[in-house]
N, C-alpha and C positions, 0 to 999 in steps of 0.2 A: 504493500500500500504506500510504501512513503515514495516510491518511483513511481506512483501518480500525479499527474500535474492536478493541482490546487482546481484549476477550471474544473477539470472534469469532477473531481470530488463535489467539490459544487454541482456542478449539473445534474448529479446521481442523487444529491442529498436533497434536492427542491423537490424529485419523486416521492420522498419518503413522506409516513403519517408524521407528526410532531411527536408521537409518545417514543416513535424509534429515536428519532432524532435525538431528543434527551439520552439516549442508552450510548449513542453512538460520541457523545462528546468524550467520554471515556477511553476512545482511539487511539488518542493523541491528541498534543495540546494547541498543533493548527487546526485540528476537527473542531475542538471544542471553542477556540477563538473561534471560528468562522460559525460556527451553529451561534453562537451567542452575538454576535455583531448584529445593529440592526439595520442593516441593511440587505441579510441575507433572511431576515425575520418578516423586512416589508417584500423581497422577491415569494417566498415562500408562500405567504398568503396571497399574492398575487396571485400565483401559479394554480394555486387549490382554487381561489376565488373563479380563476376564467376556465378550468379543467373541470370543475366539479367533483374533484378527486378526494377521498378519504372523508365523505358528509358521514355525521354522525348525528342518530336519534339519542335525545337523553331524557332520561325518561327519571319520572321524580315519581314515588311510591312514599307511603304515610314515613317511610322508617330510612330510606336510604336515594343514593343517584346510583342509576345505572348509565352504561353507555354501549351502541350497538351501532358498527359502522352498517351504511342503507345498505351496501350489496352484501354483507354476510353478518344475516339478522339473526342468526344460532350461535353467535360468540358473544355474548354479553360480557362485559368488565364493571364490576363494583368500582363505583368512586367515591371514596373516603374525605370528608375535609373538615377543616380546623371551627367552621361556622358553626355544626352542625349542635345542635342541643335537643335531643329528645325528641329530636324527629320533626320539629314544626317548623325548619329550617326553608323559606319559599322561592322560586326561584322567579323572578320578574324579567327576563328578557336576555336575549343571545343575538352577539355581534363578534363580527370578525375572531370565534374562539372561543369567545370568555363570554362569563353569564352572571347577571347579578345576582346574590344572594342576598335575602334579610329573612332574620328572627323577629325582627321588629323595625320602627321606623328610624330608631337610632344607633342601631346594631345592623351593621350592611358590609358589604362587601365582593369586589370582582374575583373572581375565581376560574381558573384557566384549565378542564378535566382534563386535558393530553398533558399537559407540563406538570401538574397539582402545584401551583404555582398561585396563590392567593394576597390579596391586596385588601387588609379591610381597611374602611374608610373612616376618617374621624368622625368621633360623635359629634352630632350636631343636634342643640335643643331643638322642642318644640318651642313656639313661642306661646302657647295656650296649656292648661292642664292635663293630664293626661285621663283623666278620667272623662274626658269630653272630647275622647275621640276612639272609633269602632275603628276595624279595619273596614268598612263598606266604604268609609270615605276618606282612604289613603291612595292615590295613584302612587305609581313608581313606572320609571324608564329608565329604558339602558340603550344610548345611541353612541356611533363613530361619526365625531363634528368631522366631514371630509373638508371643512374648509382650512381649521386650525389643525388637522388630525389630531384631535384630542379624542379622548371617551369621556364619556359625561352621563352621570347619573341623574335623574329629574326626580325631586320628592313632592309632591301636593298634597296636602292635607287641611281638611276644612270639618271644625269643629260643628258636635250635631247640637251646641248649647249656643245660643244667642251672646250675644258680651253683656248686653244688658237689656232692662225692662225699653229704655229708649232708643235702642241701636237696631240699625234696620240693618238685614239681612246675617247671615253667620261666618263668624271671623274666619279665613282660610290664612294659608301661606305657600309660597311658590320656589324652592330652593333649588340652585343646581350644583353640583358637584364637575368638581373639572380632574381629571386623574393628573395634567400635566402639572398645575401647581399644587394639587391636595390638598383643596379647599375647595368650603362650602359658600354657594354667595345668594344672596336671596335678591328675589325678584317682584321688584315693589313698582313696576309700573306695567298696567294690563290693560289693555285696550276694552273698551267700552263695554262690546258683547259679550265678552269672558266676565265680567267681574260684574255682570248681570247674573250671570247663569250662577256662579256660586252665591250670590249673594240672594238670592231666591230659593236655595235648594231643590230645586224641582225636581232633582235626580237623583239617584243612587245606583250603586256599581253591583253587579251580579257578580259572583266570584272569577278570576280570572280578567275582566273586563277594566280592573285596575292595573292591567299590565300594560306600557305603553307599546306600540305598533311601530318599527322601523319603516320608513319608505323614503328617500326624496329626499335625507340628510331633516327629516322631521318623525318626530315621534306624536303619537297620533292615540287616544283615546274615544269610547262610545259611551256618551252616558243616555240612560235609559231613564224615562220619561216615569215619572211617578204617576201611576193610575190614581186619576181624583184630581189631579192636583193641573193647573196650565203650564202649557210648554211640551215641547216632539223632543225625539230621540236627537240629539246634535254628537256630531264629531268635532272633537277638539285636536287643535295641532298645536308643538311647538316648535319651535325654528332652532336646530340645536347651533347653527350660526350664527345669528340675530337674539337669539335668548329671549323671543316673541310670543304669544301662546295669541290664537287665532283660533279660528272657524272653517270648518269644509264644509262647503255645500253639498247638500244634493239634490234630485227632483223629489218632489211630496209624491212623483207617479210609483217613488220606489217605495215609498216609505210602507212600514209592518210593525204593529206592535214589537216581533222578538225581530232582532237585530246585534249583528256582530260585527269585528271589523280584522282581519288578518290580512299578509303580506304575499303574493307569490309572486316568482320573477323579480321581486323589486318594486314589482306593481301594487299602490292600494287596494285591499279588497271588502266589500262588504257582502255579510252573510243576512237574507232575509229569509226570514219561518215565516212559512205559512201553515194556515187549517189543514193545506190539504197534505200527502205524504212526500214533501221534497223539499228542498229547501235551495233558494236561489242565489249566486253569487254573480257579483257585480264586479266591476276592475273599473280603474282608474288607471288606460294604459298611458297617458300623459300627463305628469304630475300639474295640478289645476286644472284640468281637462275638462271632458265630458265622463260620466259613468255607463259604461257599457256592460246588457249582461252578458255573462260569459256561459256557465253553465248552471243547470238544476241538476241537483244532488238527490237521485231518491233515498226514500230511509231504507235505510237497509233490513231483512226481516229481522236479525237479533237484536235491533234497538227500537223499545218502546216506545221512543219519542225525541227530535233535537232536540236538546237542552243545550247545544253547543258542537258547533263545528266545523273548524278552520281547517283553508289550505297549509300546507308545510311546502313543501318540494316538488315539484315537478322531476319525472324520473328522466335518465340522461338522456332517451329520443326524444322527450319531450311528447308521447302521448299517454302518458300517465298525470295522474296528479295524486300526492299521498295526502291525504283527508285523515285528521284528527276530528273523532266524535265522541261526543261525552266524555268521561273520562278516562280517557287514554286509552280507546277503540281506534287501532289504524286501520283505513284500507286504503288499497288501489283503486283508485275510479280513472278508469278506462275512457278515454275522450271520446274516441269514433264508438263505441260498443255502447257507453253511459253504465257499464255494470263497473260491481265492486265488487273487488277480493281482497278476505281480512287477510292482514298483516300480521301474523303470530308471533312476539318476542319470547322467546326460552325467560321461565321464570316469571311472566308478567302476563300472562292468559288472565287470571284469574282478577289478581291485584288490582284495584283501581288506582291510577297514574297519569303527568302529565306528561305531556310530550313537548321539546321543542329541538328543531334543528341546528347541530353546532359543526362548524367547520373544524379541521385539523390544525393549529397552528401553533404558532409559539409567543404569539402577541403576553406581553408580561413578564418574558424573560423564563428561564427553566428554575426548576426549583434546585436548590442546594444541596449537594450531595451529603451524606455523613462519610466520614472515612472509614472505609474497609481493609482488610487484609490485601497483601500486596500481590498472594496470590488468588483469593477470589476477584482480585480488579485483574490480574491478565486472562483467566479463565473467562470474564464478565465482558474483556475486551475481544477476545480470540473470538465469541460465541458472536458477536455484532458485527467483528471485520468479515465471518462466513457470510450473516445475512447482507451485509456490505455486494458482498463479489458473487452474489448472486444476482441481484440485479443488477448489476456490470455486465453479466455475463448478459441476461436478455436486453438491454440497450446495446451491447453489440452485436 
């Protein structure tokens, strides 16, 4: 190996998952420079991002993370990490690799399943009591600002107790988190329509639906129209560039009591339920666009009813789409056919779980080794430089 030129090492190593990668910095210590530089961190993710190579399901169950790459769904790997407390550990959202985790709204944290490479974030107060606020009315997001390439976490939380007998509508608050300088900054100026809608409560979040939506370099929630009360289902957006929170339209032709909103392609997507047995998805193939529908989803016979259910991934011909339902029910829906076939995970048939889609990468840096015997590192090293010169061997 060391009579390979550095290029080609590279070249062979942009192939690999990010979990090898970590094993393989243990080669030798230009391996382990060059896996660790981030410039071979921002090619890598490139290379997965336009390949679609090495996508991985991660699937959240009441007690633990699993994770199962899409083309071989019979190798699941447990994923262990430092957040976890008793299992109520949530996961809010997956970018470029890493996904945010919270226990609660002051306990958070980025976490990386290929690398176990975690970053929690500092506490940051509420600015109201805590006893005057449910989880129904916390939003959280997890976006990549492509302008600043920063990641940035969004926390909104708006209390379900009034400030006082004279104060009109219920106190909220809008913070963002920036990973490049590691802080928290709040966000105290909101445009008119936003700071209607909370200050009215007219909504509240169904579970999941306080997770924020990637598309368009904007993170994107649905709040859902309180029965009895005035006011339609509205989409909110923030501008993770501009630090802006706004409004998406849509037509009232689309509008449906039950309403969802997920990402495919990149594209926005909204989920409308109806009475009868399918359920319709919308796209947003031009970000401010028009909403186009795309397809109707029938129910499938072993689910009683949508209570929920987002696109994830489009499979690599592109005539698949993997459909999350309920709770962590995958299938295949079949574009030209319109049929579904469930997706079975080893270990998680039974289990109710969430699902979201995580790329391969090494965004966050690799985690830190402990030190080992000198010869369990060359036996650790020998057993990586094989799987090394294997794929050597099929690139040549």
């Amino acid at each position: 190996m060391a009579n390979l030129p550095m290029d080609t090492v590279a070249d062979i190593f942009l192939r690999l998952p990010a979990a090898t990668l970590v094993r393989c910095r243990v080669l030798s210590k230009p391996c382990c420079s060059l896996i660790d530089s981030p410039d071979f961190i921002a090619s890598h993710l490139k290379r997965t991002l336009e390949t679609e190579d090495h996508i991985m399901i991660l699937l959240r169950t009441y007690l633990r993370l699993r994770t199962v790459y899409l083309d071989a769904p019979d190798k699941v790997s447990l994923v262990n990490h430092p957040l976890r407390t008793g299992g109520f550990t949530e996961v809010f959202g997956s970018v470029n690799g890493i996904i945010g985790l919270t226990n609660s709204p002051t306990d958070l944290a980025l976490f990386n399943p290929s690398t176990r490479k975690i970053h929690r974030l500092p506490v940051e107060p509420i600015d109201f009591f805590e006893r005057q606020i449910t989880r129904e009315y916390v939003f959280y997001g997890l976006g990549h600002d492509s302008v600043s390439d920063d990641y940035k976490v969004v926390r909104m939380i708006q209390s379900k107790d009034r400030g006082g007998d004279e104060s009109f509508g219920y106190p909220f608050e809008v913070k963002v988190f920036s990973l490049k300088s590691n802080k928290w900054k709040r966000i105290d100026l909101l445009s008119e329509d936003v700071e209607i809608l909370f200050d009215n409560f007219y909504f509240h979040l169904l579970y999941r639906r306080g997770n924020g939506v990637l598309a368009s370099n904007n993170l994107h929630w649905i709040l859902i129209h309180n029965e009895g009360d005035i006011g339609m289902n509205t989409i909110i957006r923030f501008d993770l560039a501009t630090e802006e929170l706004g409004v998406v339209n849509f037509s009232h032709d689309v509008y449906v009591k039950g309403m969802d909103i997920g990402v495919l392609g990149g594209c926005l997507c909204m989920m409308c339920y109806n009475e009868v047995r399918h359920a319709d998805v919308w796209i947003m193939r031009e970000y401010g666009g028009e909403w186009s529908k795309f397809v109707s989803v029938p129910q499938p016979e072993s689910v009683v009813s949508f209570e929920f259910v987002r696109p994830l991934v489009y499979s690599k011909d592109r005539r698949k789409i993997l459909l999350e339902i309920n709770n962590g029910k995958l299938f295949w829906f079949d574009l030209a056919s319109r049929s579904l076939e469930r997706l079975v995970i080893k270990g998680c048939e039974v289990l109710p779980c969430n699902a979201e889609i995580v790329v391969s990468s090494l965004v966050l840096g690799c985690k830190e080794k402990k030190m080992v015997q000198k010869g369990n590192k060359r036996l650790y090293a020998y057993l990586n430089f094989f799987e090394f010169l294997k794929l050597l061997m099929v690139r040549m």
